[in-house]
N, CA, C and O atoms as a GROMACS GRO file, in nm:
protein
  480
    1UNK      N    1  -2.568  -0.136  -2.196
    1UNK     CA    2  -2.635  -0.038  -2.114
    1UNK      C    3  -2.626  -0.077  -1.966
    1UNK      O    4  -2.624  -0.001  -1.870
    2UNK      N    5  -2.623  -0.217  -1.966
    2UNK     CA    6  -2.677  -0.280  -1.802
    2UNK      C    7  -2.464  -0.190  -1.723
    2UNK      O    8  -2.438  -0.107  -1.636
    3UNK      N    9  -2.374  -0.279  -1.822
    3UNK     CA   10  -2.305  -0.200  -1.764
    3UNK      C   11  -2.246  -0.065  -1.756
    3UNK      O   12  -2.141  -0.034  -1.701
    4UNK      N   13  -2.291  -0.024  -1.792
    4UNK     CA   14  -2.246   0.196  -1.772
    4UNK      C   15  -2.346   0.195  -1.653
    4UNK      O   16  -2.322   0.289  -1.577
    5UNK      N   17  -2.457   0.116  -1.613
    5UNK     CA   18  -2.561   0.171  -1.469
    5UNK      C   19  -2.442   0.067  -1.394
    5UNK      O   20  -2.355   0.136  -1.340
    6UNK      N   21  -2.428  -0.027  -1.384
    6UNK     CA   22  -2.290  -0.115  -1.301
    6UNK      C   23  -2.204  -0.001  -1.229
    6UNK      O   24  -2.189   0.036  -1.113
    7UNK      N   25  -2.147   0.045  -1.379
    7UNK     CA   26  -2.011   0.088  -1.338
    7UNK      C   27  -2.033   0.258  -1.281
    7UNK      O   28  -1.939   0.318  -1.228
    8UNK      N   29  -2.164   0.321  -1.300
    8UNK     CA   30  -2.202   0.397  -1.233
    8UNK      C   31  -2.259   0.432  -1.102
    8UNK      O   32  -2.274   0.544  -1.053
    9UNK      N   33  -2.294   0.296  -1.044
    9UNK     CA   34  -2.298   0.279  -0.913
    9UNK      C   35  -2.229   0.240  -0.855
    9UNK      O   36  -2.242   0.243  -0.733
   10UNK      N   37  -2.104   0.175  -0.925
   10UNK     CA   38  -1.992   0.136  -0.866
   10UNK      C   39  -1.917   0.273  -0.786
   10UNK      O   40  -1.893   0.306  -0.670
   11UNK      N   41  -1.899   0.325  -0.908
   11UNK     CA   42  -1.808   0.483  -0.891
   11UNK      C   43  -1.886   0.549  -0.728
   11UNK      O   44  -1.842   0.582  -0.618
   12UNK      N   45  -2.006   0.543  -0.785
   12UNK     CA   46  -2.093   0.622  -0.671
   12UNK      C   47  -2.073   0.570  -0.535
   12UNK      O   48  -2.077   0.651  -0.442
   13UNK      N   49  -2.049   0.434  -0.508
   13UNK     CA   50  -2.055   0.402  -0.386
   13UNK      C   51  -1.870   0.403  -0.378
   13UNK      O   52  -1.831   0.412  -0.261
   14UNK      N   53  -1.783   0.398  -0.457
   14UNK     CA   54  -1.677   0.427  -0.438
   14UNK      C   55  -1.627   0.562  -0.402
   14UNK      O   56  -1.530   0.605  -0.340
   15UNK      N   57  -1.725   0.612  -0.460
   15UNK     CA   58  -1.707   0.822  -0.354
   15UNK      C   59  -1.743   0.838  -0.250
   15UNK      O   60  -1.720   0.926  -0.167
   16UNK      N   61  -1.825   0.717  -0.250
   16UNK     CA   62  -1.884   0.710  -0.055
   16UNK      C   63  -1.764   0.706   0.016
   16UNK      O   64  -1.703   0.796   0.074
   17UNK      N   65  -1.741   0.589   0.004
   17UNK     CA   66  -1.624   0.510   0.061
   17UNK      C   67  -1.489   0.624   0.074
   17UNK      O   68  -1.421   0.654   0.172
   18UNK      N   69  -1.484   0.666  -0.054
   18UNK     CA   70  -1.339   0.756  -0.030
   18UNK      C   71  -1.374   0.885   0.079
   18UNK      O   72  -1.300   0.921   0.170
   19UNK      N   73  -1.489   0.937   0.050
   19UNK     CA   74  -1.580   1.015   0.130
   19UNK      C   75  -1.542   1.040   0.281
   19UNK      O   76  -1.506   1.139   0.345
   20UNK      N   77  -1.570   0.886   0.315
   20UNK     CA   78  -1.577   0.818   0.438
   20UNK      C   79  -1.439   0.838   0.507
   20UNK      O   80  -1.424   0.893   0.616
   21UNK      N   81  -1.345   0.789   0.435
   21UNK     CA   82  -1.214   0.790   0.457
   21UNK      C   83  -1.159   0.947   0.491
   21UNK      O   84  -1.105   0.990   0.593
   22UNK      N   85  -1.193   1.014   0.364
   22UNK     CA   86  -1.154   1.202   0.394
   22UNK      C   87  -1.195   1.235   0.523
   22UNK      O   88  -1.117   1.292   0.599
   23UNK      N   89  -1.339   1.197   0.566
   23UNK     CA   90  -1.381   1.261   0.663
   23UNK      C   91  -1.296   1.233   0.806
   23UNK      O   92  -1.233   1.300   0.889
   24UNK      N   93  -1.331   1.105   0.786
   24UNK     CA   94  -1.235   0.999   0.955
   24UNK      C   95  -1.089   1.033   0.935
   24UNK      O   96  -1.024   1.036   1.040
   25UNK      N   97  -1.016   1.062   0.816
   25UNK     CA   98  -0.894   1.072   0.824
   25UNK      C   99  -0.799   1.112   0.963
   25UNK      O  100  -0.705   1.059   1.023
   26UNK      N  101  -0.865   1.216   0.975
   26UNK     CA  102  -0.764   1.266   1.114
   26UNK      C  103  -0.789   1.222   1.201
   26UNK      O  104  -0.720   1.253   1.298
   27UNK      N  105  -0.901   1.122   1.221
   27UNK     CA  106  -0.901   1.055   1.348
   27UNK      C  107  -0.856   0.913   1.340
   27UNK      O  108  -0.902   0.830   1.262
   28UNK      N  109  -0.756   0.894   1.432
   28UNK     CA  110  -0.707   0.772   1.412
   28UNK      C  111  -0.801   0.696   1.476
   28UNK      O  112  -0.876   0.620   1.414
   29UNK      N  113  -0.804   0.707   1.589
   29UNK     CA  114  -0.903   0.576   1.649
   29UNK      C  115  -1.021   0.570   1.594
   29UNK      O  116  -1.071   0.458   1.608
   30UNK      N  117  -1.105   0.665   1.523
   30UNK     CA  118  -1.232   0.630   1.462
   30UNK      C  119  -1.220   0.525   1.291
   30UNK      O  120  -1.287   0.439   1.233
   31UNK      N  121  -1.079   0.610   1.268
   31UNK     CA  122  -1.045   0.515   1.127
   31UNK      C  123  -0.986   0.373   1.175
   31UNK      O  124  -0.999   0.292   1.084
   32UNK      N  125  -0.929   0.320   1.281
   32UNK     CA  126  -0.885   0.233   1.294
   32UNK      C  127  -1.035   0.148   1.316
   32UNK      O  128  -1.018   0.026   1.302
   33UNK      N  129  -1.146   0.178   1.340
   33UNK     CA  130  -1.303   0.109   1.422
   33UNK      C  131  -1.357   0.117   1.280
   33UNK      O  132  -1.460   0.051   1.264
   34UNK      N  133  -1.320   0.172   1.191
   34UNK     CA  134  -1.403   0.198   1.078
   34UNK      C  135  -1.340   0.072   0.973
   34UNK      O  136  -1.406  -0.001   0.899
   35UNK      N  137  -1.226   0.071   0.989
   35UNK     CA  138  -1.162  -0.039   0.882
   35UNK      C  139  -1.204  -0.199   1.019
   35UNK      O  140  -1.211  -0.320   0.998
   36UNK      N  141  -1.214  -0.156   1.089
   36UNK     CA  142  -1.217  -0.308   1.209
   36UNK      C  143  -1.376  -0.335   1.198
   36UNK      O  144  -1.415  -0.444   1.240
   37UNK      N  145  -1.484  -0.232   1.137
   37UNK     CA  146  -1.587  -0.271   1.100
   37UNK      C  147  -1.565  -0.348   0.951
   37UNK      O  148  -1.606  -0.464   0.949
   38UNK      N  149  -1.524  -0.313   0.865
   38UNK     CA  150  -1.539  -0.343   0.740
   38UNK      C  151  -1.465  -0.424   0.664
   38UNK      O  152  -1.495  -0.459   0.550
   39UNK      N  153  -1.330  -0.467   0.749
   39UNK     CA  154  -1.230  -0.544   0.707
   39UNK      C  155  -1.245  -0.654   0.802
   39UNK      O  156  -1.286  -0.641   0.918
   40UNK      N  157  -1.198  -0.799   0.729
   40UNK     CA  158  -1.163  -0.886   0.861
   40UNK      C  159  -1.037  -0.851   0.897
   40UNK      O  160  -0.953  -0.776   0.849
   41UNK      N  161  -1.044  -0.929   1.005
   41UNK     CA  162  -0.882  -0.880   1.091
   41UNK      C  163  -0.821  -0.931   1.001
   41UNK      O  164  -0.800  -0.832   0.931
   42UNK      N  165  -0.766  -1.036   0.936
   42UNK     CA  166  -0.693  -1.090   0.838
   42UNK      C  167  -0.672  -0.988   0.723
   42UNK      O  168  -0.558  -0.949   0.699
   43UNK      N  169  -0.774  -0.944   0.655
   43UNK     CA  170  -0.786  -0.819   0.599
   43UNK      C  171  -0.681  -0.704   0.582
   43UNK      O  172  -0.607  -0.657   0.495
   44UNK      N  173  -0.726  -0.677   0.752
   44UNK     CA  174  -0.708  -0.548   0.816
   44UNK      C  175  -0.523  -0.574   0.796
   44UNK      O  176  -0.448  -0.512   0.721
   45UNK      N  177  -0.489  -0.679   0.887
   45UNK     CA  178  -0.361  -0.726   0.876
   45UNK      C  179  -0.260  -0.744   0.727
   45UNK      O  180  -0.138  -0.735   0.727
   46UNK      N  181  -0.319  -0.763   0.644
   46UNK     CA  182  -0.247  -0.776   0.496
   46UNK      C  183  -0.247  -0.607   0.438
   46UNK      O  184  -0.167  -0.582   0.348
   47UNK      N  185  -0.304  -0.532   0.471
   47UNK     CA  186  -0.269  -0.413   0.420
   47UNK      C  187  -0.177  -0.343   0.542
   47UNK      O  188  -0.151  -0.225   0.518
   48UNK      N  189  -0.136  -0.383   0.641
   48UNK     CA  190  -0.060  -0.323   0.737
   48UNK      C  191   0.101  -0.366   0.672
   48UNK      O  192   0.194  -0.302   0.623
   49UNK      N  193   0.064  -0.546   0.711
   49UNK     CA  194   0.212  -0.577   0.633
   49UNK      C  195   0.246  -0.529   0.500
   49UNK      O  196   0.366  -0.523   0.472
   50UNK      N  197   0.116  -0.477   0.372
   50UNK     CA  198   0.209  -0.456   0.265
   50UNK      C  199   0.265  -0.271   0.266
   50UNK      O  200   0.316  -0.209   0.173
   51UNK      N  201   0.232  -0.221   0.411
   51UNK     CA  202   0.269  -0.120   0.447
   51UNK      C  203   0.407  -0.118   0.476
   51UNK      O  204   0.492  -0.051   0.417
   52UNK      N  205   0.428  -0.218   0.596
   52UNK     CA  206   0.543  -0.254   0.612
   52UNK      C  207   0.663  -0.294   0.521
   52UNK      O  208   0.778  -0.256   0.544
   53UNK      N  209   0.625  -0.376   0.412
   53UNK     CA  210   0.708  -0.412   0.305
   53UNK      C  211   0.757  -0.285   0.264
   53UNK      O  212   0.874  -0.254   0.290
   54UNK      N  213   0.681  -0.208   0.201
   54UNK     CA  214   0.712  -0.079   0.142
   54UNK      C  215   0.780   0.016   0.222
   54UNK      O  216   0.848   0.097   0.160
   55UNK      N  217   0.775   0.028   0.377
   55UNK     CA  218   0.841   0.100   0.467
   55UNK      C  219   0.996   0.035   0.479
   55UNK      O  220   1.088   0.116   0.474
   56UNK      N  221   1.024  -0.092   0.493
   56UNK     CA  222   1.072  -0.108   0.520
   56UNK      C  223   1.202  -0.127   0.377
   56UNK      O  224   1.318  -0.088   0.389
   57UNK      N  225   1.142  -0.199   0.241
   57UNK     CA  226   1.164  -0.116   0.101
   57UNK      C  227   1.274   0.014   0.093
   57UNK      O  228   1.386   0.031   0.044
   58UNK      N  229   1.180   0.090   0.168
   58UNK     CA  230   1.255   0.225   0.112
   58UNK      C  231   1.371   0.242   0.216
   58UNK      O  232   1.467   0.314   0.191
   59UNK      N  233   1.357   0.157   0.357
   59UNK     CA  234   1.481   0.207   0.475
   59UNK      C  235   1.606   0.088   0.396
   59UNK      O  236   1.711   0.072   0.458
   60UNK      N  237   1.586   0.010   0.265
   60UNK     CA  238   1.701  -0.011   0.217
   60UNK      C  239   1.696  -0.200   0.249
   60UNK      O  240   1.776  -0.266   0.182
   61UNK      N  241   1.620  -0.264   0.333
   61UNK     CA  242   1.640  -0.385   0.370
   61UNK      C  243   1.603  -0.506   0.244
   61UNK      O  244   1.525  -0.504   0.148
   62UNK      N  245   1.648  -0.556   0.269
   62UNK     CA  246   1.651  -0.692   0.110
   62UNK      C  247   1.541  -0.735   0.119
   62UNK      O  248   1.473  -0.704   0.216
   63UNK      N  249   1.481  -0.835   0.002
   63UNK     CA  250   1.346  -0.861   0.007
   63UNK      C  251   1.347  -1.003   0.110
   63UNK      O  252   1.240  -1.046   0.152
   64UNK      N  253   1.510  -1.086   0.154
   64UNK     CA  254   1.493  -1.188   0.274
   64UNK      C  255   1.520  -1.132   0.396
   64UNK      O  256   1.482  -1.204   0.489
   65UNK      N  257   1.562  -1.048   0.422
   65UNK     CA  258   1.550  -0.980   0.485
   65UNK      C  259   1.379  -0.945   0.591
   65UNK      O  260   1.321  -0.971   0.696
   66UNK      N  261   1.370  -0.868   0.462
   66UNK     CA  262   1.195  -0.857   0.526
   66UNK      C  263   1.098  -0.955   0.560
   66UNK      O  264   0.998  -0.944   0.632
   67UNK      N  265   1.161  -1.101   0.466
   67UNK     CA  266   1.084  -1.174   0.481
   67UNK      C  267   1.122  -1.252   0.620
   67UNK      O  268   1.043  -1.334   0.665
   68UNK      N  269   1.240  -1.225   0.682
   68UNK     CA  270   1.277  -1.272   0.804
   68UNK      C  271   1.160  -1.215   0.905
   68UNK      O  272   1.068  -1.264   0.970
   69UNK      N  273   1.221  -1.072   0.878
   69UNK     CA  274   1.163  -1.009   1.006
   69UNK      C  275   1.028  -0.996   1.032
   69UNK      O  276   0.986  -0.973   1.145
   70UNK      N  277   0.940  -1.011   0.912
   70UNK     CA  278   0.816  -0.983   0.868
   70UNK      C  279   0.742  -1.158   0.891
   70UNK      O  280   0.621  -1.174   0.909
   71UNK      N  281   0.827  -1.256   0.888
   71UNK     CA  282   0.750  -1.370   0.912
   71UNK      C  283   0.678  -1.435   0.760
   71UNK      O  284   0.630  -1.548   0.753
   72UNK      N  285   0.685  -1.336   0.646
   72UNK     CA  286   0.591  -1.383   0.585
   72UNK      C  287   0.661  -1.453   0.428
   72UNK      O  288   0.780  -1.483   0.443
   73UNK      N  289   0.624  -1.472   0.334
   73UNK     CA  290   0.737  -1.565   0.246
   73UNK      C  291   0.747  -1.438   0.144
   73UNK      O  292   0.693  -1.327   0.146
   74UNK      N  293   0.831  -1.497   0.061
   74UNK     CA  294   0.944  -1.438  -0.047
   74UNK      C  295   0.878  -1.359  -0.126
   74UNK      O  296   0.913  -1.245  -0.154
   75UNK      N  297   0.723  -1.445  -0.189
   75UNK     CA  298   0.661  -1.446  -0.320
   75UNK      C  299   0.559  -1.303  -0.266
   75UNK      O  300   0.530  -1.213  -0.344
   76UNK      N  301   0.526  -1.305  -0.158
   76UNK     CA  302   0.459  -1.159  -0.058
   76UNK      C  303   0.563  -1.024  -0.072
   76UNK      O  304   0.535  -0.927  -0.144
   77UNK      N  305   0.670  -1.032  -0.004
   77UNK     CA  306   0.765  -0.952  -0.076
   77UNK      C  307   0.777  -0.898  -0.214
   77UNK      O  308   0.746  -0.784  -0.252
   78UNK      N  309   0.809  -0.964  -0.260
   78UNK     CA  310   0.848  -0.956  -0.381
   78UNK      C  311   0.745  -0.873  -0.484
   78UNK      O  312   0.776  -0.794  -0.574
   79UNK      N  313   0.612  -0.917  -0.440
   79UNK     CA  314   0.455  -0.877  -0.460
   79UNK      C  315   0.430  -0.747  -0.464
   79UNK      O  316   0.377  -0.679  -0.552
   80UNK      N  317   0.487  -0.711  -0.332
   80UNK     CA  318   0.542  -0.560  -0.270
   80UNK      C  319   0.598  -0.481  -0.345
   80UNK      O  320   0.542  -0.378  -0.384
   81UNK      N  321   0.713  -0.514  -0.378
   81UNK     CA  322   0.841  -0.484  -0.453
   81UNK      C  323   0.790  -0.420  -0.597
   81UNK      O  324   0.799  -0.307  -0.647
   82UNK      N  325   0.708  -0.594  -0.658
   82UNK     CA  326   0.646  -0.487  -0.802
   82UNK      C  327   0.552  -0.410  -0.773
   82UNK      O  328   0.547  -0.325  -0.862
   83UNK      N  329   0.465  -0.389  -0.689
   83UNK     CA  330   0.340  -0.283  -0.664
   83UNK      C  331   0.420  -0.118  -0.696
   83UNK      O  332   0.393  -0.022  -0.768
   84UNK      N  333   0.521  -0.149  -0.606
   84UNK     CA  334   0.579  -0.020  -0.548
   84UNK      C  335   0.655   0.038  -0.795
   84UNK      O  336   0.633   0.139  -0.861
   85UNK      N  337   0.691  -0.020  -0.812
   85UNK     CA  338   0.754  -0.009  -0.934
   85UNK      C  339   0.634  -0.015  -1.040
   85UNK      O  340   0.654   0.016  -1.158
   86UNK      N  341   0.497  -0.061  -0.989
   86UNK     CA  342   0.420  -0.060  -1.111
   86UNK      C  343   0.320   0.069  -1.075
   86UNK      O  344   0.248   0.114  -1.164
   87UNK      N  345   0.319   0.125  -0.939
   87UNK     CA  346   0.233   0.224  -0.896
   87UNK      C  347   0.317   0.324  -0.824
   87UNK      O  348   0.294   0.354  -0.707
   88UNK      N  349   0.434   0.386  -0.908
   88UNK     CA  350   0.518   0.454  -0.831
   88UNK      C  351   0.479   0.580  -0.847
   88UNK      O  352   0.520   0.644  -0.751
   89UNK      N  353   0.415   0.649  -0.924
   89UNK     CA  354   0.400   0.787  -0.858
   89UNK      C  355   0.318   0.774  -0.754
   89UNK      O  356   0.371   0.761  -0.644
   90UNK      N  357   0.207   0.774  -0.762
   90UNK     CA  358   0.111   0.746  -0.662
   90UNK      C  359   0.202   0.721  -0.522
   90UNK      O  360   0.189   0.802  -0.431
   91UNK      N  361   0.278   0.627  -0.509
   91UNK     CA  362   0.304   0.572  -0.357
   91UNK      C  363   0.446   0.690  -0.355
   91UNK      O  364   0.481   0.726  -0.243
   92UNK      N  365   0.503   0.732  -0.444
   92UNK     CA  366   0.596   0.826  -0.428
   92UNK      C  367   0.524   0.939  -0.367
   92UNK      O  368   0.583   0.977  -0.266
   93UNK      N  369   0.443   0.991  -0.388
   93UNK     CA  370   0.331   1.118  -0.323
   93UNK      C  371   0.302   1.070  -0.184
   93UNK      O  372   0.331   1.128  -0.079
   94UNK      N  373   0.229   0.932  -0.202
   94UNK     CA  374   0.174   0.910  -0.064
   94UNK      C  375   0.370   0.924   0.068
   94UNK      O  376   0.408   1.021   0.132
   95UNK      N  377   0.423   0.814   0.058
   95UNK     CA  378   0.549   0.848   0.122
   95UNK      C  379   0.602   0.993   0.170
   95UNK      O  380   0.638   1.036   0.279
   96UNK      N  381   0.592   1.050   0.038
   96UNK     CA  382   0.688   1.181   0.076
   96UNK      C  383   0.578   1.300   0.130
   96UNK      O  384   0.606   1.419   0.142
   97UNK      N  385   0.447   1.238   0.160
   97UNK     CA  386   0.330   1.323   0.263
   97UNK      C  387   0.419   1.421   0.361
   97UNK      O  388   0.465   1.534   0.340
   98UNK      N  389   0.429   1.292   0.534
   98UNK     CA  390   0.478   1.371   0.608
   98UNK      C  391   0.618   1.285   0.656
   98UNK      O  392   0.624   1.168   0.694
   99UNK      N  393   0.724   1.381   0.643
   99UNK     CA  394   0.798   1.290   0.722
   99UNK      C  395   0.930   1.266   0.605
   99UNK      O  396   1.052   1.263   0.626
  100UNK      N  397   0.868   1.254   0.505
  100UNK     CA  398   0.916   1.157   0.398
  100UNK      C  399   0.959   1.276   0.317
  100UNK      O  400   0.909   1.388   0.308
  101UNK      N  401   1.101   1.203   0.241
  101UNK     CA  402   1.163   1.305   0.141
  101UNK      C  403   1.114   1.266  -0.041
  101UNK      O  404   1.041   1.184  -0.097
  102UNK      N  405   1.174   1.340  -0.068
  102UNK     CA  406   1.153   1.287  -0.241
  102UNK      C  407   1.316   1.187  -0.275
  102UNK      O  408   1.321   1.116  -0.376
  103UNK      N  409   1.421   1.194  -0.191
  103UNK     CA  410   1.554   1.130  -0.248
  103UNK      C  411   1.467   0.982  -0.169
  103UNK      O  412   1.472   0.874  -0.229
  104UNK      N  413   1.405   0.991  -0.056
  104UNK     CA  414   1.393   0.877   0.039
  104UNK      C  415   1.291   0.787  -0.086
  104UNK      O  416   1.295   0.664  -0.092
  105UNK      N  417   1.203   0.872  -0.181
  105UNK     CA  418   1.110   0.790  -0.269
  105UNK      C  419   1.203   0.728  -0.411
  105UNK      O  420   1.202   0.626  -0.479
  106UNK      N  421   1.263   0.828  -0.407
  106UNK     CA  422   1.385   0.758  -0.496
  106UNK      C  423   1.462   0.646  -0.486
  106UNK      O  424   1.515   0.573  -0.571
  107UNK      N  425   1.459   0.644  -0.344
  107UNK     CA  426   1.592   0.509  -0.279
  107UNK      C  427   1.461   0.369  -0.328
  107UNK      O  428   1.462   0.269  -0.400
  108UNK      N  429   1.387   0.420  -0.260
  108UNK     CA  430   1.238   0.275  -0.253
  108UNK      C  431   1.227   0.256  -0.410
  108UNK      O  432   1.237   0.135  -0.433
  109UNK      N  433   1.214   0.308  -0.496
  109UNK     CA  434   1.190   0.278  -0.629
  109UNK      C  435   1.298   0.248  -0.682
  109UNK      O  436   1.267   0.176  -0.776
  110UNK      N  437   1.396   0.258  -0.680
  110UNK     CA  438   1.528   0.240  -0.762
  110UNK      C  439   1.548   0.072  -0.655
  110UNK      O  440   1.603  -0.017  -0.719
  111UNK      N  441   1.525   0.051  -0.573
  111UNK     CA  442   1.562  -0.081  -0.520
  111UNK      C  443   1.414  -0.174  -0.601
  111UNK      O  444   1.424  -0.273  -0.673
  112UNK      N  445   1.310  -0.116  -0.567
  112UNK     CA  446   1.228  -0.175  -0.643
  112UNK      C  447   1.231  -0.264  -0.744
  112UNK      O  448   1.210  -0.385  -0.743
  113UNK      N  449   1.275  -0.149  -0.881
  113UNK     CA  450   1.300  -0.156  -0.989
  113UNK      C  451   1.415  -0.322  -0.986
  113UNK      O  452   1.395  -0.427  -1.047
  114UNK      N  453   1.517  -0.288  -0.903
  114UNK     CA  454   1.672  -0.365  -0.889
  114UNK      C  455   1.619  -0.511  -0.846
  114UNK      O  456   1.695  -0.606  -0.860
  115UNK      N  457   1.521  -0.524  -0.805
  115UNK     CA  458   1.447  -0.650  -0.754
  115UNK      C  459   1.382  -0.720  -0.806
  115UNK      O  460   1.406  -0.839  -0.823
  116UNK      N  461   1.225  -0.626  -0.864
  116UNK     CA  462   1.225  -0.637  -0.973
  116UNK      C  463   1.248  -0.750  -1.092
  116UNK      O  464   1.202  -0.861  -1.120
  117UNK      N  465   1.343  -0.659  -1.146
  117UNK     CA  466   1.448  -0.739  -1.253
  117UNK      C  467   1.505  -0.826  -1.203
  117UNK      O  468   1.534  -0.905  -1.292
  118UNK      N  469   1.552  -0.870  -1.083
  118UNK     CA  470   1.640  -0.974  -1.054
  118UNK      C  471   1.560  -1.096  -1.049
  118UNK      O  472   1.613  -1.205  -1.070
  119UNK      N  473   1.379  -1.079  -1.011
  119UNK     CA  474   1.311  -1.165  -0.988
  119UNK      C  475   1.228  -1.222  -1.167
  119UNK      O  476   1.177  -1.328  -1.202
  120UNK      N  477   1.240  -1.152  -1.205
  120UNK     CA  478   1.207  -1.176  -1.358
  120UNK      C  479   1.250  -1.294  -1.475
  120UNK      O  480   1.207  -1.286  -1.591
   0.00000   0.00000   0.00000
């Protein structure tokens, strides 16, 4: 019983939160003060780079590659690499928002996948 009230206040304050996010969405500078309240900068910084991984993922660049340009090691990459292949619709939607094609979500997952396996 104790957990269904847990996991029901969990949810609840997790609709806040997403809530929060819908609302600030279009404002960048208020969402950027909103995650700089609630994240440490370190934080804040590890979800930028695993942005980057994945951006940079789909423009086709190798996983040493990224790890050149990105500064950060192999096993971070690579980290990337399976996210994108274990949560691919989801990040296929998010990508092909604005800007973004459906062949361009194809290229990022099919290298994924190719990486992947090579790291296995």
């Amino acid at each position: 019983m104790k957990t269904k009230i847990k996991a029901k206040v969990k949810n609840k304050f997790k609709d806040l939160f997403l809530g929060f996010i819908a609302r600030i969405a279009s404002d960048k500078n208020l969402l950027d003060k909103f995650f700089g309240c609630i994240l440490s900068p370190k934080e804040y910084q590890e979800i930028i780079t695993r942005l980057q991984i994945f951006k940079m993922i789909r423009e086709g660049y190798t996983q040493r590659q990224i790890k050149d340009h990105l500064k950060i090691g192999l096993a971070t990459v690579s980290r990337g690499a399976r996210e994108i292949k274990e949560h691919e619709i989801v990040l296929r939607k998010i990508f092909s928002v604005k800007g973004g094609s459906a062949s361009g979500g194809k290229k990022l997952f099919k290298y994924a996948q190719k990486t992947a396996k090579n790291k296995d």
